[in-house]
C-alpha positions as MATLAB code, in Angstrom:
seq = 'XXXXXXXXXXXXXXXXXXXXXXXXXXXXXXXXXXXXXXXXXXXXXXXXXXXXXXXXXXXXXXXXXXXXXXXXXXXXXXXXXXXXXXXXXXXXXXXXXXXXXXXXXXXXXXXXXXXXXXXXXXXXXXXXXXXXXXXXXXXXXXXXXXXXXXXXXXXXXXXXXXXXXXXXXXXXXXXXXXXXXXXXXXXXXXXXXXXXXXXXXXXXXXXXXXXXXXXXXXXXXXXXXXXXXXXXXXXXXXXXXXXXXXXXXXXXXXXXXXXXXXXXXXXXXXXXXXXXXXXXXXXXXXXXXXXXXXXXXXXXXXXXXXXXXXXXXXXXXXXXXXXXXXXXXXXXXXXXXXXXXXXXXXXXXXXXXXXXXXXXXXXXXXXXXXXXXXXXXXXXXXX';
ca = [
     -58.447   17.752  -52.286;
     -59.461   15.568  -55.305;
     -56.546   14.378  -57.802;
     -57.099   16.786  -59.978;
     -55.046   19.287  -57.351;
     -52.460   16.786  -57.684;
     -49.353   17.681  -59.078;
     -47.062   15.268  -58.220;
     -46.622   11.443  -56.767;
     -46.569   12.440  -52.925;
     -49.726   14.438  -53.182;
     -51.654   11.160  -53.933;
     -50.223    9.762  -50.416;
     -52.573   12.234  -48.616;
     -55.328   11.130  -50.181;
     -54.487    7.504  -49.563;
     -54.202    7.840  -46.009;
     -57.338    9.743  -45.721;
     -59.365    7.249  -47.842;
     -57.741    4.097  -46.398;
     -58.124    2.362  -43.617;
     -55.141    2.618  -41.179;
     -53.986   -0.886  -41.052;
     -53.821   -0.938  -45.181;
     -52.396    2.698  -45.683;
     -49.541    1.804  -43.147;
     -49.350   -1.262  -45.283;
     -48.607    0.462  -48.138;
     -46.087    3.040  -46.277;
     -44.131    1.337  -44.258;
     -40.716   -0.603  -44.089;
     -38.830   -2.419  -42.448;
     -37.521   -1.970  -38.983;
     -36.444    1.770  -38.822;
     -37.403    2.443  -42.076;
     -34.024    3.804  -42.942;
     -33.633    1.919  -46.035;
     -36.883    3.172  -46.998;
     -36.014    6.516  -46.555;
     -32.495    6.264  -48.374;
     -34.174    4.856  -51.685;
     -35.898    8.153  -52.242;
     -32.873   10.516  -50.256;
     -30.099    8.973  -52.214;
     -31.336   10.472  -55.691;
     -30.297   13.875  -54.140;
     -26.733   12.928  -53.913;
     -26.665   13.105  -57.888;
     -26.441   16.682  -59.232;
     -28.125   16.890  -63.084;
     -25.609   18.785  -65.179;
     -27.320   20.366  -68.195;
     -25.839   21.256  -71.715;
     -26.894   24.606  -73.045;
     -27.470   25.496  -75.861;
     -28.273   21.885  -77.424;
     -31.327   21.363  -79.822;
     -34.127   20.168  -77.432;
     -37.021   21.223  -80.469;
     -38.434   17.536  -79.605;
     -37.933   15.380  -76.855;
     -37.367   11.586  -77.640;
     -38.289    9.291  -75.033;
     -38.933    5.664  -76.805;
     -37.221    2.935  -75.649;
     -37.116   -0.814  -75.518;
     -37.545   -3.453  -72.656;
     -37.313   -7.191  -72.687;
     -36.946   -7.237  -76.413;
     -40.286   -4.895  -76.935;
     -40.489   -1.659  -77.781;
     -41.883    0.734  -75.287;
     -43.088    4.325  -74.940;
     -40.788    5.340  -71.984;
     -38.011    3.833  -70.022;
     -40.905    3.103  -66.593;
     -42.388    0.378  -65.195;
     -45.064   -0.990  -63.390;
     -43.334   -3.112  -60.651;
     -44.962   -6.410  -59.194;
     -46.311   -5.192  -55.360;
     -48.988   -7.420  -54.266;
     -52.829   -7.159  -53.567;
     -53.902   -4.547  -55.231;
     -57.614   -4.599  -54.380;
     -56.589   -3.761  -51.007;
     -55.889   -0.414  -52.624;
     -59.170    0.111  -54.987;
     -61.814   -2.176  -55.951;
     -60.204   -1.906  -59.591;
     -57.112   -3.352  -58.228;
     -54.669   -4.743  -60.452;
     -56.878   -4.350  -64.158;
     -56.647   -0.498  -63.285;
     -52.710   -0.157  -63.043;
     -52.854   -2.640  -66.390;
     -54.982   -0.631  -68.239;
     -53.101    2.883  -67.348;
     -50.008    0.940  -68.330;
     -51.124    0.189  -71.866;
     -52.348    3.659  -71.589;
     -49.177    4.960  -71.231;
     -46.872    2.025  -73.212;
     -45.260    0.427  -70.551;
     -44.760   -2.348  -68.758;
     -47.180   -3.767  -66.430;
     -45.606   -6.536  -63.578;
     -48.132   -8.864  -61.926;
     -47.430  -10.348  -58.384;
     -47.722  -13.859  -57.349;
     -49.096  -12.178  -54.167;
     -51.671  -10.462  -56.564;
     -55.708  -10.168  -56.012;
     -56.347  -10.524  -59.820;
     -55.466  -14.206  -62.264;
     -52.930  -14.374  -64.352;
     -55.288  -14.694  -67.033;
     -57.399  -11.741  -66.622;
     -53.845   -9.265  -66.813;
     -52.808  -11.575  -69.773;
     -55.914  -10.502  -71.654;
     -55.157   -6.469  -71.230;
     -54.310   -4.694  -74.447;
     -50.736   -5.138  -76.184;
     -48.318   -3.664  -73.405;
     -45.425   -6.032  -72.484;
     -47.030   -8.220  -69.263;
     -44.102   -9.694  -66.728;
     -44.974  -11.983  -63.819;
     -42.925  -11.715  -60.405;
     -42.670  -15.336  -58.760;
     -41.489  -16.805  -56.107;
     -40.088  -20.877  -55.829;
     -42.106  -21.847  -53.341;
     -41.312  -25.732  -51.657;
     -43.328  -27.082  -53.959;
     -41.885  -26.599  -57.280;
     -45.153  -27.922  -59.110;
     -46.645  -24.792  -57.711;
     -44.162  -22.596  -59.780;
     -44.212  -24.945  -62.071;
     -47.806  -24.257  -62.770;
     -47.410  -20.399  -62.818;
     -45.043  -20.910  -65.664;
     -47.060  -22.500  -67.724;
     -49.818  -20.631  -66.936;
     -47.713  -17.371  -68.450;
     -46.704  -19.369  -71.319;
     -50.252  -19.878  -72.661;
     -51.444  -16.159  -71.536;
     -48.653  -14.747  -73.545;
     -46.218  -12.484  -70.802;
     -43.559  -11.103  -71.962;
     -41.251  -11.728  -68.915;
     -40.692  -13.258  -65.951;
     -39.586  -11.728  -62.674;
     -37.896  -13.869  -59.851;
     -37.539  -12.189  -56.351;
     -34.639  -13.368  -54.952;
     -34.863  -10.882  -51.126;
     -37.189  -12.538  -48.963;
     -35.687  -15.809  -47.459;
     -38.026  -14.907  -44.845;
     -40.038  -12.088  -44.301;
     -39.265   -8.146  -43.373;
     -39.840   -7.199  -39.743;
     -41.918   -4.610  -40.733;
     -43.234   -3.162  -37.223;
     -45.634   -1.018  -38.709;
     -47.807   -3.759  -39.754;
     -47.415   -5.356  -36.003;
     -48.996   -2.339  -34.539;
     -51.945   -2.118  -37.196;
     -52.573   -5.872  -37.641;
     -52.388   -6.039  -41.349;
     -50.557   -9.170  -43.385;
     -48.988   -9.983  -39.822;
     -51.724  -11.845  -38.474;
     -54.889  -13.156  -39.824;
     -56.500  -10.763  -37.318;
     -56.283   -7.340  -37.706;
     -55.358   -5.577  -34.548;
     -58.091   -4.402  -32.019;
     -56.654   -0.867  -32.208;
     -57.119   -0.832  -35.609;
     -61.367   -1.944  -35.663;
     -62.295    1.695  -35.697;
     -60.924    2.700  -38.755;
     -61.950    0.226  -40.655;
     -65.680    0.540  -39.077;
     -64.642    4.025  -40.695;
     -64.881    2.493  -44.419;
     -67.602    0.100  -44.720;
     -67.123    0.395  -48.231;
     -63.703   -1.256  -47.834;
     -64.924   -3.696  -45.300;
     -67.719   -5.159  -47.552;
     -65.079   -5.793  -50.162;
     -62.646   -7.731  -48.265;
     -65.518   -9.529  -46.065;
     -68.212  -10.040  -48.298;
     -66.998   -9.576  -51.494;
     -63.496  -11.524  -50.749;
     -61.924   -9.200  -52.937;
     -58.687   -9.479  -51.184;
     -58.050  -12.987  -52.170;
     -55.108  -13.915  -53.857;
     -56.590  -15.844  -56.702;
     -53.589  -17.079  -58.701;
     -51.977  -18.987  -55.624;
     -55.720  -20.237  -54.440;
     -56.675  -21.123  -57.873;
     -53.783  -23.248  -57.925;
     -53.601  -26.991  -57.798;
     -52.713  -28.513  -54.884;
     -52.521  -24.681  -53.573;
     -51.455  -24.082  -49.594;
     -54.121  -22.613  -47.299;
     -53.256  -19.809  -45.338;
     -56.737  -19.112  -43.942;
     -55.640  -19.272  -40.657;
     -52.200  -17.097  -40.806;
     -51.398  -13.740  -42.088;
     -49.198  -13.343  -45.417;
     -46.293  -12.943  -43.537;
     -46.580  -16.127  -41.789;
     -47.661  -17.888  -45.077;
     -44.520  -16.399  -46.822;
     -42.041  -17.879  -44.114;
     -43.852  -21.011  -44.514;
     -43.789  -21.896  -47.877;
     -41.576  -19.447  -49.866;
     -38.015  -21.755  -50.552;
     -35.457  -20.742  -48.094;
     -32.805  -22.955  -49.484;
     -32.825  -21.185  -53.007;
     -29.517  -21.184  -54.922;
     -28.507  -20.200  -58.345;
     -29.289  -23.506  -59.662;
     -32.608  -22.937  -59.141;
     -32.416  -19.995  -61.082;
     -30.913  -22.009  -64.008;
     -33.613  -24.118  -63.095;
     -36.434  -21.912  -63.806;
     -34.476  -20.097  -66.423;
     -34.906  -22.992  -68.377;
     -38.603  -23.876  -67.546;
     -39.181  -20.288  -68.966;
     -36.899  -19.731  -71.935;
     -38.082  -16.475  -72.031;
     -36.365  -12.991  -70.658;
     -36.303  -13.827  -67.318;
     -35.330  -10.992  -64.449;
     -33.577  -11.456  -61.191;
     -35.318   -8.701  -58.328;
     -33.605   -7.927  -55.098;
     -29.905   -7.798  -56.137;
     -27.629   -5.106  -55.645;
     -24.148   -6.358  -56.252;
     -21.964   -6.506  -59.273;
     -21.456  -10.597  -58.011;
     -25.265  -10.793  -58.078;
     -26.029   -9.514  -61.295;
     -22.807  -11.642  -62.288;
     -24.430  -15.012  -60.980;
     -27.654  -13.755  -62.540;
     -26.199  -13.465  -66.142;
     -24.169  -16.695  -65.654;
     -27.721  -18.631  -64.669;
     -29.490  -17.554  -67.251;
     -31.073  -14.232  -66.515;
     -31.525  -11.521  -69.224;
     -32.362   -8.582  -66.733;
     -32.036   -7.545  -63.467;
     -33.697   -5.040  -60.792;
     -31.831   -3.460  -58.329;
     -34.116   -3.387  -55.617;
     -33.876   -3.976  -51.319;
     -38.203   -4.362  -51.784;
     -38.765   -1.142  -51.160;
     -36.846   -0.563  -47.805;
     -39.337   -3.598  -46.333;
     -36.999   -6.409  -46.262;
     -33.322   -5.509  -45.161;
     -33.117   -2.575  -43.282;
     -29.324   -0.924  -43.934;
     -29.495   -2.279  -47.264;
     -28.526   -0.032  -50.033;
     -30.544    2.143  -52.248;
     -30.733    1.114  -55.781;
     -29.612    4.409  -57.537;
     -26.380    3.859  -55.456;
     -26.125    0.283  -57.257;
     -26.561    1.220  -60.467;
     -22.999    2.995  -61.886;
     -21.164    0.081  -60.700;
     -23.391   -2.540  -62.332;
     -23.412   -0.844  -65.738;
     -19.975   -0.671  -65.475;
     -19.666   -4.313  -65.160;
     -22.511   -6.159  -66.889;
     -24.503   -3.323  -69.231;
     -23.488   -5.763  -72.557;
     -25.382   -8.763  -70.681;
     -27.861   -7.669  -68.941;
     -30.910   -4.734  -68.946;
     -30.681   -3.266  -65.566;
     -33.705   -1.629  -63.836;
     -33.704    0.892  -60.827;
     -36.120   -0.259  -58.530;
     -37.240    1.921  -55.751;
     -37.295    5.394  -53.972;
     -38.760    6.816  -58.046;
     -40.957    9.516  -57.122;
     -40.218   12.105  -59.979;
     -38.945   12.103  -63.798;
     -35.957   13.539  -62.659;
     -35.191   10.563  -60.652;
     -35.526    8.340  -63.800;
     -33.119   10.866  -65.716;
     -30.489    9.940  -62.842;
     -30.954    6.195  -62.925;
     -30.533    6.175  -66.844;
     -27.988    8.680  -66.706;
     -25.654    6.390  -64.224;
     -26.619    3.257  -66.706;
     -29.703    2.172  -66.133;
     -31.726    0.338  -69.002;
     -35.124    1.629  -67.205;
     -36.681    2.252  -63.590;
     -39.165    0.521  -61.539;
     -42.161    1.810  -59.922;
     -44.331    0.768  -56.731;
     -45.153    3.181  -53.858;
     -45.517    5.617  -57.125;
     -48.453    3.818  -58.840;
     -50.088    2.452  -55.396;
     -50.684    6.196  -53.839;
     -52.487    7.158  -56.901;
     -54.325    3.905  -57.010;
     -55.475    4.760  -53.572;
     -56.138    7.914  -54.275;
     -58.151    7.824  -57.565;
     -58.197    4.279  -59.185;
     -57.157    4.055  -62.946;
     -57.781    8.059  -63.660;
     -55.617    8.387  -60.226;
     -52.278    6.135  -61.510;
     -52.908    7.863  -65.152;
     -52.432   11.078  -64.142;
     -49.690   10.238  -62.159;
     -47.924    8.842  -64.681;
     -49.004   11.809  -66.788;
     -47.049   14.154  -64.219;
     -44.053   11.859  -64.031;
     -44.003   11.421  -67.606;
     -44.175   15.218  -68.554;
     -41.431   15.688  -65.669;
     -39.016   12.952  -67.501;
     -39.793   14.907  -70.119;
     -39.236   18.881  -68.820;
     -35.520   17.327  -66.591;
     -34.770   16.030  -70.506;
     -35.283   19.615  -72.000;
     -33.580   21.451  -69.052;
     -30.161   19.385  -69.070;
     -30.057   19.925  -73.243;
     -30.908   15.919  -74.070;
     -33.601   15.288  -76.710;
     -33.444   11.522  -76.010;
     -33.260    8.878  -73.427;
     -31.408    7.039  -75.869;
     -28.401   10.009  -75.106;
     -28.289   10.230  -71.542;
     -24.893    9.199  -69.799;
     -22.376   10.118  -66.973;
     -21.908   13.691  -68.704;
     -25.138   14.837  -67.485;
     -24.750   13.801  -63.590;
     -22.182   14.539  -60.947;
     -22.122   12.492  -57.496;
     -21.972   14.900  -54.294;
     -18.913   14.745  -52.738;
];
């Protein structure tokens, strides 16, 4: 099956797996623990019923929007996941260039395989940066500046990972927990010498903006996880959020919060957005999903902050939900990364083509001709 029998986010996953090697698909879709959390992201949309309104004037449906003071085409976007050449050997310029495609956001990771720069200098779509404080605050220091002069719109502090996930999957293949992959998992990659010259040869998988760095850690000798738990700020407090907040002075979003005190602190310190997001089920197992976060939020803080559902998106209907219970926009990662996988650039365009049209069709069917319009009237929690 090619992408072109595609016809909607899941059916890239089978092509991921099949073109992947193990250790890197599992990578991709596992979580932490039992995985419940990851499960729930996607499961909780379900518990929302979509209540239509017949009979209303749906001749044209209206889906512009704005994010982070820029206008954009629809209410998605790109989340920051990292290494994207682990994927595809387009990596991170192929998610960029389907973003501007499709006039949206694009997020870069700090744990990305591509530079700052080169994203920076990808057509006109709003750019946002995800960083972490590491110990050394030079080193996030320097990715600041480094946005500054390549022009992002925002940046994007993850707040969730103190230390990292236990995310058993990756124990069993090898990948990001070690620097080794796991014996078990030397067949498959034998399997895809096409992927093994890349990250051997080629170094593709290197993640340039933390090695291009001055002063940059070495982690040639430990996997990511290890590296995270080393050097990623454990003793991280709101001040440091002020902190950066001012370094910036820019839109600046908070990721990994999922209370209404959270997204409190996160106004107070100087944020302008935040994601609700548990990583994608790979940090906190029994955390809760983000569509379950958002109604309360909005409730609270929708005058002071944009708010952004971040995980378990795998149709339009899912985004009609999130913006229905208050949401400014929603967040994308597993949805963009199967594709990727599966197809490269033409693989995450035409899956944002098919999520796209079904944002569009779930518009039409409930009797809303804009995003703008959407509200509590259209959805009913599940008793």
């Amino acid at each position: 099956m090619g992408i072109d029998r595609c016809f909607n986010v899941m059916d890239f996953r089978r092509i991921a797996k099949r073109r992947l090697p193990a250790p890197v698909f599992h990578y991709i879709d596992g979580g932490a623990d039992d995985e419940w959390t990851m499960r729930r992201n996607t499961d909780a949309f379900n518990d929302y019923e979509l209540q239509p309104a017949q009979l209303s004037d749906v001749g044209s449906i209206d889906t512009r929007s704005t994010l982070f003071g820029r206008p954009v085409d629809w209410p998605v976007m790109i989340s920051p996941t990292g290494a994207s050449k682990l994927f595809h050997a387009d990596g991170e310029p192929a998610v960029a260039k389907a973003a501007e495609t499709f006039g949206m956001p694009y997020s870069l990771s700090t744990v990305g395989t591509t530079s700052i720069e080169a994203i920076g200098g990808i057509g006109e779509c709003p750019k946002v940066y995800q960083v972490y404080v590491f110990k050394d605050r030079g080193l996030t220091r320097e990715f600041v500046e480094r946005c500054k002069a390549s022009h992002y719109t925002a940046l994007c502090l993850t707040v969730d990972t103190p230390v990292a996930g236990n995310r058993e999957r990756d124990n069993h293949y090898g990948m990001m927990a070690s620097a080794r992959p796991a014996l078990r998992s030397v067949p498959s990659m034998l399997r895809h010498p096409g992927w093994l010259y890349r990250a051997v040869v080629r170094k593709d998988m290197e993640l340039v903006n933390i090695t291009s760095a001055e002063n940059a850690p070495s982690f040639t000798d430990m996997g990511v996880m290890e590296f995270i738990d080393s050097q990623f700020d454990r003793s991280l407090t709101w001040k440091d959020v002020e902190w950066l907040a001012d370094e910036w002075g820019g839109p600046l979003i908070i990721k990994g919060v999922q209370t209404v005190e959270d997204c409190r602190r996160a106004a107070e310190s100087g944020a302008t957005a935040v994601m609700l997001s548990n990583h994608g089920g790979r940090q906190l197992d029994g955390a809760p999903a983000p569509v379950d976060c958002i109604a309360k939020v909005a409730d609270a803080l929708r005058d002071r902050l944009e708010i952004i559902c971040d995980g378990g998106v795998r149709r339009g209907s899912h985004v009609v939900r999130a913006l229905a219970l208050g949401a400014n926009a929603c967040g994308i990662g597993r949805a963009y990364l199967y594709p990727l996988a599966a197809g490269g650039q033409a693989g995450v365009e035409r899956a944002l083509g098919l999520l796209r049209d079904e944002l569009r069709r779930t518009l039409a069917l409930i009797g809303c001709d804009s995003v703008s319009k959407l509200g509590r009237q259209f959805v009913n929690r599940r008793s």
